[in-house]
Backbone as a printed PyTorch tensor [residue, N CA C, xyz], in Angstrom:
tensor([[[  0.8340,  -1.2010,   0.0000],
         [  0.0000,   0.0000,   0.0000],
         [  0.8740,   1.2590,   0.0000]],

        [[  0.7880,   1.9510,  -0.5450],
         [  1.1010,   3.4720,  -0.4260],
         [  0.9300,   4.1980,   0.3120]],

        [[  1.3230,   4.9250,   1.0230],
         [  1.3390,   6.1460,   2.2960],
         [  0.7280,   7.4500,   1.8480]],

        [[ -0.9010,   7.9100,   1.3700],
         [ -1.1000,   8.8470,   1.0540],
         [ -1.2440,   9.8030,   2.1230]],

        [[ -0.9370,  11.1700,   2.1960],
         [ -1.1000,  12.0980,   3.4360],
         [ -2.4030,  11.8100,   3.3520]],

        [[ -2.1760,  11.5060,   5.4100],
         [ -3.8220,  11.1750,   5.7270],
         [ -4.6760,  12.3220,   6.2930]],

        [[ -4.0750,  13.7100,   6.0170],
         [ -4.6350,  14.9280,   5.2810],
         [ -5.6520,  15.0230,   4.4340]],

        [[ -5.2120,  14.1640,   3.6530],
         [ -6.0180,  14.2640,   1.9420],
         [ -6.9430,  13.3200,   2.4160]],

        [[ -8.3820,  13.3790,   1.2420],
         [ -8.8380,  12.5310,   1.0100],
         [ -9.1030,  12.5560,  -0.6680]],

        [[ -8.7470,  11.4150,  -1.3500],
         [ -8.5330,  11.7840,  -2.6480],
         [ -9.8720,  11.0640,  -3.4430]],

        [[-10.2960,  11.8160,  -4.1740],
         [-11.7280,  11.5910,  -4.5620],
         [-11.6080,  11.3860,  -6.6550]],

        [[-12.4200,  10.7000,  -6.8540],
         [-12.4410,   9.8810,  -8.2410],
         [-13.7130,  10.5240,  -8.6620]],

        [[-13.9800,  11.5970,  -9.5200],
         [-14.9780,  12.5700, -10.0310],
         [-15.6420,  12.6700, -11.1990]],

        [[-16.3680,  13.3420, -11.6760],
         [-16.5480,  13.5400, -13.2580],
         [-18.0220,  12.8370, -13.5330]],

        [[-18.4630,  13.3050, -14.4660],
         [-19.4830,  13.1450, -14.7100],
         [-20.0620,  10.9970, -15.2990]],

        [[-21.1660,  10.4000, -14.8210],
         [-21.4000,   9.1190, -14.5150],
         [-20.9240,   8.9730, -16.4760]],

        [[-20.0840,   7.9260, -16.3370],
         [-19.6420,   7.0150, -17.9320],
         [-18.3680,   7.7440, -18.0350]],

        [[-18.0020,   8.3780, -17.1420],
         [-16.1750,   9.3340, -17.8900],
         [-15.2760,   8.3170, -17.2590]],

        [[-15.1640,   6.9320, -16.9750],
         [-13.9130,   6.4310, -17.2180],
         [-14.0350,   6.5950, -15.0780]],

        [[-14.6940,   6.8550, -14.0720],
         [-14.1950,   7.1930, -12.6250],
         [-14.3130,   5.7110, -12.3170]],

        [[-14.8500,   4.4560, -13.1820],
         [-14.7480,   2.9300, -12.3020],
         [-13.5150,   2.9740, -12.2430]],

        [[-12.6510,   3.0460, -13.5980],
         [-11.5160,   2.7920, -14.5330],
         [-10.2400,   2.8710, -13.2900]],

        [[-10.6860,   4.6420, -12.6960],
         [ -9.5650,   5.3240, -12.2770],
         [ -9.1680,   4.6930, -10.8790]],

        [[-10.4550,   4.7460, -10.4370],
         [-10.6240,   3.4590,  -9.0480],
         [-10.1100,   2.2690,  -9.2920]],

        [[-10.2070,   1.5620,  -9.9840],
         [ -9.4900,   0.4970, -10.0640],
         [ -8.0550,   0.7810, -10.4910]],

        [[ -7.5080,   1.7290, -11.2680],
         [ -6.2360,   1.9640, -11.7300],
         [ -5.3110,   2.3670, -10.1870]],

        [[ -6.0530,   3.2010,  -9.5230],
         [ -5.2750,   3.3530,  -7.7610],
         [ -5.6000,   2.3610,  -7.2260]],

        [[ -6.4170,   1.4470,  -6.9420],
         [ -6.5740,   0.4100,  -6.2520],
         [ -5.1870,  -0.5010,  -6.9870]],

        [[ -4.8800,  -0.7240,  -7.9760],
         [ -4.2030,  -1.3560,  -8.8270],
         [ -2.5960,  -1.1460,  -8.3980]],

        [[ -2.8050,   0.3940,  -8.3190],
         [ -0.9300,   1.2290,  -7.9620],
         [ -0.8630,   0.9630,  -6.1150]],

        [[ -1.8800,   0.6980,  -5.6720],
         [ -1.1760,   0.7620,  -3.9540],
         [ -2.1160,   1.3240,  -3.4230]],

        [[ -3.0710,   2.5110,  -4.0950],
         [ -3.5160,   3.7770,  -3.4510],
         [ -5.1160,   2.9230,  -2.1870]],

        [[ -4.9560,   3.1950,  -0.9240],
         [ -6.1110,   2.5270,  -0.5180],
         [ -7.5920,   3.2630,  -0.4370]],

        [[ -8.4730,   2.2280,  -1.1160],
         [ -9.8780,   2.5050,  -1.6540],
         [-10.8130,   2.0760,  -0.6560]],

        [[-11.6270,   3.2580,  -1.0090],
         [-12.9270,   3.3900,   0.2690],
         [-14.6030,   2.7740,  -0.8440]],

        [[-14.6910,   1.6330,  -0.4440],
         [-15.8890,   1.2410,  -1.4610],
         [-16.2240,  -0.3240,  -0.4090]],

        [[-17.7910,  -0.3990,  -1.1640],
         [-18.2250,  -1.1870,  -0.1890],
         [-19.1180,  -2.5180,  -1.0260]],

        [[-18.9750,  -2.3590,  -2.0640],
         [-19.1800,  -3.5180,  -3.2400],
         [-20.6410,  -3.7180,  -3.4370]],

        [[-21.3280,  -2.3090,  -2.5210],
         [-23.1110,  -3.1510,  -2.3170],
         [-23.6190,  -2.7000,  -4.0670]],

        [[-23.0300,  -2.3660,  -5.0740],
         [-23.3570,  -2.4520,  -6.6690],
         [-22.2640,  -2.8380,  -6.9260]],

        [[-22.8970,  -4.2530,  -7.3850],
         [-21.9150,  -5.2740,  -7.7360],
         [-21.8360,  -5.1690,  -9.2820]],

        [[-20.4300,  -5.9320, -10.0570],
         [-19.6440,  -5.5680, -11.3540],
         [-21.4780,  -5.9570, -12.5260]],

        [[-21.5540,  -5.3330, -13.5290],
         [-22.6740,  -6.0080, -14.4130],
         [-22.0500,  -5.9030, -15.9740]],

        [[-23.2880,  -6.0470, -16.9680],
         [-22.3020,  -5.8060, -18.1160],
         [-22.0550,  -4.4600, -18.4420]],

        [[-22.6670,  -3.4200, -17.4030],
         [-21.4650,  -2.1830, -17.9270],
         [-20.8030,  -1.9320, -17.4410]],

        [[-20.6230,  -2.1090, -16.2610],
         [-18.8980,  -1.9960, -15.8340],
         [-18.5100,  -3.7430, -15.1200]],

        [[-18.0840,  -4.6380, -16.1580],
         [-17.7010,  -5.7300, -16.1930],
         [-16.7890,  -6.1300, -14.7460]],

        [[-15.8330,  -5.2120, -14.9370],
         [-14.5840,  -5.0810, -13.4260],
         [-15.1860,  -4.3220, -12.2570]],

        [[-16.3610,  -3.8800, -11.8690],
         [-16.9870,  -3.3890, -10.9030],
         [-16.8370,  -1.7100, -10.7820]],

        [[-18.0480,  -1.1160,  -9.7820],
         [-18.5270,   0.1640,  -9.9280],
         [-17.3770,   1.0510,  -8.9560]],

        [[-16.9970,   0.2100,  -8.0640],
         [-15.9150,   1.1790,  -6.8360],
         [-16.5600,   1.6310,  -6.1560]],

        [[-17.4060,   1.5930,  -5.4530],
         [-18.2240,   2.8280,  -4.9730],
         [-18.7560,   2.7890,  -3.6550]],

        [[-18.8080,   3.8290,  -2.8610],
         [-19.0880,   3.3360,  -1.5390],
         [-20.2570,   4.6500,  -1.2040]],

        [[-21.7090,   3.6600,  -0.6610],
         [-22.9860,   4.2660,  -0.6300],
         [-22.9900,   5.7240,   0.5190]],

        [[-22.1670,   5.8480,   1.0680],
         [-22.2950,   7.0030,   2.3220],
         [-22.0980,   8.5800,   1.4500]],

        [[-21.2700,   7.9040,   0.4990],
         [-20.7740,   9.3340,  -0.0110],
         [-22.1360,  10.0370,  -0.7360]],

        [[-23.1700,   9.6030,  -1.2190],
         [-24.4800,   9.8940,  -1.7160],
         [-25.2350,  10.6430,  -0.3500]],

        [[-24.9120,  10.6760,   0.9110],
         [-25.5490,  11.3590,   1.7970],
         [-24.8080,  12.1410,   2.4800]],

        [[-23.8730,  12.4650,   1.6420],
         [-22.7170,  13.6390,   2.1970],
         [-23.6600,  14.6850,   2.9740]],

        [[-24.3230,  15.5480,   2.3730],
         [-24.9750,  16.6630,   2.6880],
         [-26.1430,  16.4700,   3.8290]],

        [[-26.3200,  15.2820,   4.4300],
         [-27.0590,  15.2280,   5.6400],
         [-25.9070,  14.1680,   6.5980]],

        [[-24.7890,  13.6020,   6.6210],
         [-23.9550,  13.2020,   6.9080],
         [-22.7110,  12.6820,   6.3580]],

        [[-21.8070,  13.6100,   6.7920],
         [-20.6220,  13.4060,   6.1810],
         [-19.4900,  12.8580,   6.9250]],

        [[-19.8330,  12.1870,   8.1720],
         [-19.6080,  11.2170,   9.0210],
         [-18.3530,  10.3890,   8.2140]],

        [[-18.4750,   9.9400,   7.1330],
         [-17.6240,   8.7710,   6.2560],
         [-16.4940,   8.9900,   5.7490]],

        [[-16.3160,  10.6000,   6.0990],
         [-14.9070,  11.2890,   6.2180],
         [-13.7490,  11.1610,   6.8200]],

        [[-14.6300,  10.6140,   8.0460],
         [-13.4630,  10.3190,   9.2950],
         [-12.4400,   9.0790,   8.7690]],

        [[-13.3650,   8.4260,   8.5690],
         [-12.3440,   7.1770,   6.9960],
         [-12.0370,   7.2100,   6.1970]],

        [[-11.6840,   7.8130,   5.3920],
         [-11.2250,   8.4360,   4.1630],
         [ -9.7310,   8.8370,   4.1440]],

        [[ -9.4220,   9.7750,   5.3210],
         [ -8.4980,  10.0320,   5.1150],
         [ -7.0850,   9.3270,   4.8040]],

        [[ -6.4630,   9.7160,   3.3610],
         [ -5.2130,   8.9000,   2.9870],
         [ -5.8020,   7.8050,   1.9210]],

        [[ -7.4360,   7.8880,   1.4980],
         [ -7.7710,   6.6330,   0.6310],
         [ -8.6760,   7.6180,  -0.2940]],

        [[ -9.3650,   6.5420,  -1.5280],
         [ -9.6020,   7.1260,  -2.4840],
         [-10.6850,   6.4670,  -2.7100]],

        [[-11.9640,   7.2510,  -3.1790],
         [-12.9550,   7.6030,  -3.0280],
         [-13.9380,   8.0600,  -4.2520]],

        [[-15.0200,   7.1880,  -4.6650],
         [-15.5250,   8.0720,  -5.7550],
         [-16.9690,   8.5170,  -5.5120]],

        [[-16.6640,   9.7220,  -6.1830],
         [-17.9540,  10.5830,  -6.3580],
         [-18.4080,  11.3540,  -7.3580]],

        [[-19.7680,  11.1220,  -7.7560],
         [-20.2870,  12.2900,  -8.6460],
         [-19.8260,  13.3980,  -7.9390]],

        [[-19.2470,  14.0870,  -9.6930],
         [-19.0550,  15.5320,  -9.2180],
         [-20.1720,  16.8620,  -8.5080]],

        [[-21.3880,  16.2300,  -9.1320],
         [-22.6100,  17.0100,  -8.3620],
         [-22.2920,  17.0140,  -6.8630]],

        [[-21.5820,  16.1200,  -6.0380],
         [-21.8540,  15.9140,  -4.8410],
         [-20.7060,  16.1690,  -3.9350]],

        [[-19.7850,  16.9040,  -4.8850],
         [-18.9430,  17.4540,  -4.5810],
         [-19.3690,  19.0970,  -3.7370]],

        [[-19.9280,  19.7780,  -4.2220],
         [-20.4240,  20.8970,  -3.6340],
         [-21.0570,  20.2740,  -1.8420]],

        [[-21.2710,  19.1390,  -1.7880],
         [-21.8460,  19.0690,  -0.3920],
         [-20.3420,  18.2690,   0.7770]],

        [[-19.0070,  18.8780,  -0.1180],
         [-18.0580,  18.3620,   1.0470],
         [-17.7720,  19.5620,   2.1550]],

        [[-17.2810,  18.9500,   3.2080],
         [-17.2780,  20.3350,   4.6110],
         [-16.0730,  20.6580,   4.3960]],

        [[-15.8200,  21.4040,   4.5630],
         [-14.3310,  22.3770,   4.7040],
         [-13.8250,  21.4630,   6.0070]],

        [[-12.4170,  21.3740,   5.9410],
         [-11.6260,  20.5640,   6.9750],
         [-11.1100,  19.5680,   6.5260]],

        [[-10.5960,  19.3660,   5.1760],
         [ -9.9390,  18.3380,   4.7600],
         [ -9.5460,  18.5440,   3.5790]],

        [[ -8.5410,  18.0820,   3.0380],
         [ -8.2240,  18.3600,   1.9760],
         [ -8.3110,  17.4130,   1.2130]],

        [[ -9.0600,  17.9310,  -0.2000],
         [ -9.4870,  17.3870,  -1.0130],
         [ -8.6240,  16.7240,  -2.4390]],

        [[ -7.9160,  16.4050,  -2.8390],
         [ -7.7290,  16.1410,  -4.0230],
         [ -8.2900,  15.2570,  -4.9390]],

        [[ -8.4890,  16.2240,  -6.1500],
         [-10.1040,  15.6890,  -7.0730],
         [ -9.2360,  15.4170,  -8.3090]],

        [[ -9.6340,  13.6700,  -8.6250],
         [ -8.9870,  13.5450, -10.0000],
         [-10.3600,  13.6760, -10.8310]],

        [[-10.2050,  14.5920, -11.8740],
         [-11.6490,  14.4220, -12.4200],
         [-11.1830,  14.0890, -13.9740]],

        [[-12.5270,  13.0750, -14.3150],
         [-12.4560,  12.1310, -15.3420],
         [-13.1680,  13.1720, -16.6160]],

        [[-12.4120,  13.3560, -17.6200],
         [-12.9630,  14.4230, -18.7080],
         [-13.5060,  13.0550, -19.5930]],

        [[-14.4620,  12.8930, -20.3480],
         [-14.2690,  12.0590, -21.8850],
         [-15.4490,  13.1350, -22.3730]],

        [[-15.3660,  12.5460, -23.9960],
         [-16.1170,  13.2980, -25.1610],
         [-17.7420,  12.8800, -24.4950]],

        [[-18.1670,  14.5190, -24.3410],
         [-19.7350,  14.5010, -23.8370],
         [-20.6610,  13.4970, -24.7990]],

        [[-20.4650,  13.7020, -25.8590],
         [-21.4890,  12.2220, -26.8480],
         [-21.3700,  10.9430, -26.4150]],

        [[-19.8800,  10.3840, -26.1570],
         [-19.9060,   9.1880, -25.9400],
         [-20.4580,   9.0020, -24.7050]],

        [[-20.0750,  10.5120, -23.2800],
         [-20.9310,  10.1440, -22.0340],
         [-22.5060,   9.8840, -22.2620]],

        [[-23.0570,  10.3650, -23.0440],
         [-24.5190,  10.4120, -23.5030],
         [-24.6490,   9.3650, -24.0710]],

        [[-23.9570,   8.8150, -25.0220],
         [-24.1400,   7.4640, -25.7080],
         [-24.2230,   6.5070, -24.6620]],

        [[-23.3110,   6.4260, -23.8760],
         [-23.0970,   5.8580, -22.8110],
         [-24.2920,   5.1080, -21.6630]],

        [[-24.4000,   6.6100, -21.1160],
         [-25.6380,   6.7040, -20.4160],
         [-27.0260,   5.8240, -21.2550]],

        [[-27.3040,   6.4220, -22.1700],
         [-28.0920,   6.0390, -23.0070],
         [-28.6240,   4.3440, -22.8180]],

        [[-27.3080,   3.7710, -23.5620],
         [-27.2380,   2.0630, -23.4910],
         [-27.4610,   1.4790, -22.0760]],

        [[-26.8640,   1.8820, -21.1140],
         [-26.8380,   1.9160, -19.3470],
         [-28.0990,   1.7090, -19.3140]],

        [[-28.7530,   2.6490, -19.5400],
         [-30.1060,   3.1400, -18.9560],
         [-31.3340,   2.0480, -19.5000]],

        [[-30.9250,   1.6390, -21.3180],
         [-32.3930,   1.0470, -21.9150],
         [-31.7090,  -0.5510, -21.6330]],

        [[-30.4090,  -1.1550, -21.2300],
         [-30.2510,  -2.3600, -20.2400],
         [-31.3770,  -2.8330, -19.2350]],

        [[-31.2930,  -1.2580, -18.6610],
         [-31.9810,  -1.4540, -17.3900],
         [-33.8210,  -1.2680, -17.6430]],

        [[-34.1940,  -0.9130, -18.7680],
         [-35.6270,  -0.5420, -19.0980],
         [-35.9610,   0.6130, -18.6580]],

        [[-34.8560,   1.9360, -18.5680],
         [-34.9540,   3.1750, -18.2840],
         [-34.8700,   3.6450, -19.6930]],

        [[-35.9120,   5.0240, -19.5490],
         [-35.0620,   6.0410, -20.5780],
         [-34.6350,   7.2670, -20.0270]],

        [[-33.9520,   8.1700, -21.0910],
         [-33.0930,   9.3130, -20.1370],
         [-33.5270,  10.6830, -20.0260]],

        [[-35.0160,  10.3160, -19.7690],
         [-35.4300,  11.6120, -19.2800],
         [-36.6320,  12.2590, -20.9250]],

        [[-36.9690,  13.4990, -20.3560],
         [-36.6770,  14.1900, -21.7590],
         [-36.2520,  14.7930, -22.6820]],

        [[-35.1010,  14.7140, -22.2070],
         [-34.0860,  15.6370, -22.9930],
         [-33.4140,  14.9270, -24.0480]],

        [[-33.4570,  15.7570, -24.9550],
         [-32.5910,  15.4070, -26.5660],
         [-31.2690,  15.2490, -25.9390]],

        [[-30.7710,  14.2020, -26.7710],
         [-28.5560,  14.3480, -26.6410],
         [-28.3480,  16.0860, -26.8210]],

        [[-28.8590,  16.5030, -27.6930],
         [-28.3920,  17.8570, -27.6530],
         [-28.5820,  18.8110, -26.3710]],

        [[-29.7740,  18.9220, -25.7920],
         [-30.2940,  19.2820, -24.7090],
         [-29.4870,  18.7080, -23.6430]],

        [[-29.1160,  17.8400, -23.2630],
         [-28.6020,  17.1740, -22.8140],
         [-26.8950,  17.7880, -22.8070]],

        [[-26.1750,  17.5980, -23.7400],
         [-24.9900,  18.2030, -24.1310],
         [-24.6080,  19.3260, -23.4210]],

        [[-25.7380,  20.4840, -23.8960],
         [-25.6850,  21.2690, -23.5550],
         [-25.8000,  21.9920, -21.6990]],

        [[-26.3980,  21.0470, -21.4880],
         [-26.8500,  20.7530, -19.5930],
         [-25.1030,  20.6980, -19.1440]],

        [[-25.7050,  19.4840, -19.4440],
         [-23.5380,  19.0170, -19.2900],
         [-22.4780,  20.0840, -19.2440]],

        [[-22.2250,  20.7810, -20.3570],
         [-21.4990,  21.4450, -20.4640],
         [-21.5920,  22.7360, -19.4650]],

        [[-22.6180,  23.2300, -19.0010],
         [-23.2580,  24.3530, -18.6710],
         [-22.9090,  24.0030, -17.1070]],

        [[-23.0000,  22.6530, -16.8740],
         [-22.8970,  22.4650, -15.3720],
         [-21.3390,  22.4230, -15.1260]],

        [[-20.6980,  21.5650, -16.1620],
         [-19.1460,  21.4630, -15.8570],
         [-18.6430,  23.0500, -15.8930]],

        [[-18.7180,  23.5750, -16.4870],
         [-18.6260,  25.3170, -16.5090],
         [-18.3830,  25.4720, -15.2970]],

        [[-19.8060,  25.4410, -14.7900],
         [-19.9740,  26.2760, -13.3340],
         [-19.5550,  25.5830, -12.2040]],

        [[-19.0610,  24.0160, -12.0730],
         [-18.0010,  23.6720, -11.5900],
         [-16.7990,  23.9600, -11.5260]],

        [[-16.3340,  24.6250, -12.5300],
         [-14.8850,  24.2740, -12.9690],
         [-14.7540,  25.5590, -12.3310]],

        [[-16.0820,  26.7510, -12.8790],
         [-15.9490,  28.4550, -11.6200],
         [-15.7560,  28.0670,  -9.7780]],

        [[-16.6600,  27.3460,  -9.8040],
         [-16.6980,  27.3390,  -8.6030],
         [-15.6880,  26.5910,  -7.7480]],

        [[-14.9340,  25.3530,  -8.1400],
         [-13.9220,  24.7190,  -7.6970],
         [-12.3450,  25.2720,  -7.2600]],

        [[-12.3010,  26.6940,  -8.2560],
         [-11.2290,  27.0580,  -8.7120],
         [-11.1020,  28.1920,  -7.3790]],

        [[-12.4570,  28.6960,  -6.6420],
         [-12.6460,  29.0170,  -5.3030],
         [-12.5830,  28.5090,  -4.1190]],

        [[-12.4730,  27.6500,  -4.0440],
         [-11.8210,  26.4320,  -2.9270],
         [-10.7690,  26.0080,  -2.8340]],

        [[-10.2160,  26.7160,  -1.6590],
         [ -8.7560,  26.1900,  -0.9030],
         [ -8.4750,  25.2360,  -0.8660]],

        [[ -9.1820,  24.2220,   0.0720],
         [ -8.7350,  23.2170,  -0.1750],
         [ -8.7670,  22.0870,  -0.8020]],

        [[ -9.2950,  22.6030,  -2.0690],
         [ -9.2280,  21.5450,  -3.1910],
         [ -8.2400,  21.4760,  -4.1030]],

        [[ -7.8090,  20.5270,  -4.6490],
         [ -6.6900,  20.6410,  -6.0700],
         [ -7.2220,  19.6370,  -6.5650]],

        [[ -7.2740,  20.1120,  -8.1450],
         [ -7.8640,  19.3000,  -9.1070],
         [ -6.7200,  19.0500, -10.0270]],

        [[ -6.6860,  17.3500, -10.8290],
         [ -6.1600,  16.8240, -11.8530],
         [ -7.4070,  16.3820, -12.7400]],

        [[ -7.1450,  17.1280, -13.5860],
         [ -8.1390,  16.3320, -15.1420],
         [ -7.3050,  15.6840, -16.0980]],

        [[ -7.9760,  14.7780, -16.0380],
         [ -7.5190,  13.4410, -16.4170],
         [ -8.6190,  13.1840, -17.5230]],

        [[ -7.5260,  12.8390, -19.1060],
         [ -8.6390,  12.6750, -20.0860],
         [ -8.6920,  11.2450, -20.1440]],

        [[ -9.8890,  10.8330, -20.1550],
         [-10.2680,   9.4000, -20.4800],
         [-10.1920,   8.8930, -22.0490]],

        [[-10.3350,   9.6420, -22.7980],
         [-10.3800,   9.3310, -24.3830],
         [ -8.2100,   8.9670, -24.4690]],

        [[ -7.9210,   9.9410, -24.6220],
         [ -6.5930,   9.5130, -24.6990],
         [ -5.5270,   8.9700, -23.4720]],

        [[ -6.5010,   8.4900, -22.3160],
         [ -5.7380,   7.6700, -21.3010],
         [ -6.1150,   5.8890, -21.6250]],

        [[ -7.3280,   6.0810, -22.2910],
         [ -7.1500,   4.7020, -22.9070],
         [ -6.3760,   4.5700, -24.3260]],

        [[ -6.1210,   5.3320, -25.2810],
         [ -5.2510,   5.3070, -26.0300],
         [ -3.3460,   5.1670, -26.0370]],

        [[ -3.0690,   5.9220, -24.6190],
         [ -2.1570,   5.5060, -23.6660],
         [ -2.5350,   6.1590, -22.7690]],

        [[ -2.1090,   5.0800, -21.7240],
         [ -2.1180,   5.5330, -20.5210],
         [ -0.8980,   6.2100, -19.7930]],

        [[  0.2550,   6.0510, -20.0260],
         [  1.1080,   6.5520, -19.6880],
         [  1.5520,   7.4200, -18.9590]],

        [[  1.5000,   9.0040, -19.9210],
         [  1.1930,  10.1150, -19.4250],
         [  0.4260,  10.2810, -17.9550]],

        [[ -0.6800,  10.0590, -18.3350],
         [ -2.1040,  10.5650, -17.3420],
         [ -1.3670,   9.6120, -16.1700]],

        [[ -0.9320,   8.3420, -15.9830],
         [ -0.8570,   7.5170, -14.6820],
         [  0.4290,   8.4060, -14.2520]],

        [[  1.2860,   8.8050, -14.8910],
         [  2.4540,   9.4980, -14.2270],
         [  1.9100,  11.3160, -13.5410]],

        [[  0.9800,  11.9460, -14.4460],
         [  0.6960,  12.6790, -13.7210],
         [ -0.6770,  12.4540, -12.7390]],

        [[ -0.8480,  11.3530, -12.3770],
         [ -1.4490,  11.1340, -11.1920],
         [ -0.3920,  10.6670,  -9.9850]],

        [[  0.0260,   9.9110, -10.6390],
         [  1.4810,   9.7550,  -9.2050],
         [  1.9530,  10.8310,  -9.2660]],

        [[  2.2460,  11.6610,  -9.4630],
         [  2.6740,  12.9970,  -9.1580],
         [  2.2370,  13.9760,  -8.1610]],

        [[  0.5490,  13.8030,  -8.7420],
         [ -0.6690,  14.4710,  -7.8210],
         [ -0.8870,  13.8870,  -6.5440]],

        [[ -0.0450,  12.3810,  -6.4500],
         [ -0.9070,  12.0090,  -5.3270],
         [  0.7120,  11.7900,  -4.2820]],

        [[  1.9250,  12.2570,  -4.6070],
         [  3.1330,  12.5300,  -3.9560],
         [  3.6250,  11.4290,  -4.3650]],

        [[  4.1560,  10.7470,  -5.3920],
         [  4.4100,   9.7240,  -5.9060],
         [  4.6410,   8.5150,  -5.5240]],

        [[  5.2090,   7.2770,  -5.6100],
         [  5.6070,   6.3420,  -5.2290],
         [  4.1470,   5.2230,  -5.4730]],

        [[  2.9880,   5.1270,  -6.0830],
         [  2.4690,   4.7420,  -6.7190],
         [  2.8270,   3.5900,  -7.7770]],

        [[  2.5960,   2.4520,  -8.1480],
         [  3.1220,   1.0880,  -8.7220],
         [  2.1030,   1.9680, -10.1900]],

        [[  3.2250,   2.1170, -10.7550],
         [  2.2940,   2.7780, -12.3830],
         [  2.5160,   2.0860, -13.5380]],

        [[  3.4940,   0.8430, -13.6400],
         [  3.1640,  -0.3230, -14.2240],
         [  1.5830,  -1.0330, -14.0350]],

        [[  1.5480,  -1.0520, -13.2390],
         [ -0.4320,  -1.7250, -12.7310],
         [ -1.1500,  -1.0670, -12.8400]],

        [[ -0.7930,   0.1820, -12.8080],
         [ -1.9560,   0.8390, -12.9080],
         [ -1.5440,   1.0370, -14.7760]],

        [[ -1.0740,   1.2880, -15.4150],
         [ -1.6770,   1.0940, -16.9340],
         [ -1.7970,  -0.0610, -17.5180]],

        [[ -1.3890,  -1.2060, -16.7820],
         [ -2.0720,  -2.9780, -17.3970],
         [ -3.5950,  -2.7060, -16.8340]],

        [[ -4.2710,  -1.9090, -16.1130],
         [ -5.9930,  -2.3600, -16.2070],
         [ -6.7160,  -0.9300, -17.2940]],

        [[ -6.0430,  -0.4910, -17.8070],
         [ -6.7200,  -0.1370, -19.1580],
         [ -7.0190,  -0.9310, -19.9890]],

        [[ -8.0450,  -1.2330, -19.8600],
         [ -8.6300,  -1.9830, -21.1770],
         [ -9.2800,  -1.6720, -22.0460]],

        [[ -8.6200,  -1.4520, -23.7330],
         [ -9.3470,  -0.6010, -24.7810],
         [-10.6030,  -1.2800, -25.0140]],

        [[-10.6820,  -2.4880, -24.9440],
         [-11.9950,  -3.1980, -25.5940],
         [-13.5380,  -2.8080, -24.6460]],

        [[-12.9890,  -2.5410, -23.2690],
         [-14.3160,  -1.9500, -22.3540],
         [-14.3260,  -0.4710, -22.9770]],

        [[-13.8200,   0.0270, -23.5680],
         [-14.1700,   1.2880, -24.3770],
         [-15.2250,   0.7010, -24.9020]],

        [[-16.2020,   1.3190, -25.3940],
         [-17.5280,   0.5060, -26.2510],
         [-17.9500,   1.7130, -27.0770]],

        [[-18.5350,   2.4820, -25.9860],
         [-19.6680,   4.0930, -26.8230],
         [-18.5400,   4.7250, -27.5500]],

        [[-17.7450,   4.6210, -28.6360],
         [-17.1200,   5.3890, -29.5350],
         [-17.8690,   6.3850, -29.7280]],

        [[-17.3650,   7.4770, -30.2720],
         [-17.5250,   8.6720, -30.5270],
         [-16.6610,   9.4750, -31.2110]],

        [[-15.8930,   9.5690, -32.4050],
         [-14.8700,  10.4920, -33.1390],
         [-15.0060,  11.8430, -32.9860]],

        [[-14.1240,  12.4910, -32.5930],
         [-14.2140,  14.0700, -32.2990],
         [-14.3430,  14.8830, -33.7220]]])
């Protein structure tokens, strides 16, 4: 295991289909220790499992699940980021990929399950997206104790390389980054999308 300052609590972000199972498993993979509780177990869209641990969804009426965290890694919708308390320091790897394929994405996810996605057009939709990451990206950039790494998912599965070295970087290095780029797997890429 790796010695992350147990200062930090390092959080796996970005909007649902950008690659945040991937990244969780890629630190789980390098040493980094992961806060998840397996109660959504692996299916056929995320084959290698979701990472995810249910407390962090009730941040904003208890954020109790903090007290464990510290020094491990953690995923969360970025929506639910606005409901962390000041008193810890945050470091946010956030997962960028091409908004179509997140929509494509979502899309297939959803009619698996006999959902559809609302009423909104992909375009409508797109545009939501974008409008919200915006006003994240304003508002994040106001918080002390946060530091953010964006991390592209489109060309971290094309190589990974890069992106795993500047995450050991972000996270004070010493990270196993051989393992962590053997669990990229191009073929769980699926929702293509050409820019």
């Amino acid at each position: 295991m790796v010695q992350i300052d147990p200062k930090w609590v390092v959080i796996v972000s970005g909007l649902p289909r950008s690659g945040t199972s991937m990244m969780m498993r890629m630190l789980d993979q390098g040493g980094v220790p992961v806060l998840v509780d397996n109660i959504r177990a692996a299916d056929e869209d995320n084959p290698l499992g979701y990472y995810e641990f249910e407390p962090v969804k009730k941040t904003k009426e208890d954020p109790s699940w903090l007290q464990q965290a510290g020094g491990k890694a953690v995923k969360m919708i970025y929506r639910l980021l606005y409901d962390l308390p000041p008193g810890w320091e945050y470091r946010i790897i956030f997962m960028q990929r091409r908004l179509q394929e997140v929509i494509k994405s979502q899309d297939v996810m959803l009619s698996r399950r006999g959902k559809d996605s609302g009423n909104l057009s992909p375009d409508k939709l797109l545009a939501l997206f974008k409008k919200q990451l915006a006003e994240f990206d304003q508002w994040v950039k106001k918080q002390p104790n946060f530091r953010v790494l964006q991390v592209d998912y489109n060309e971290m599965v094309r190589d990974p390389r890069p992106a795993v070295q500047a995450v050991n970087q972000f996270l004070g290095g010493g990270l196993d980054t051989e393992a962590m780029c053997k669990v990229v797997e191009p073929s769980l890429y699926r929702q293509r999308v050409e820019s």
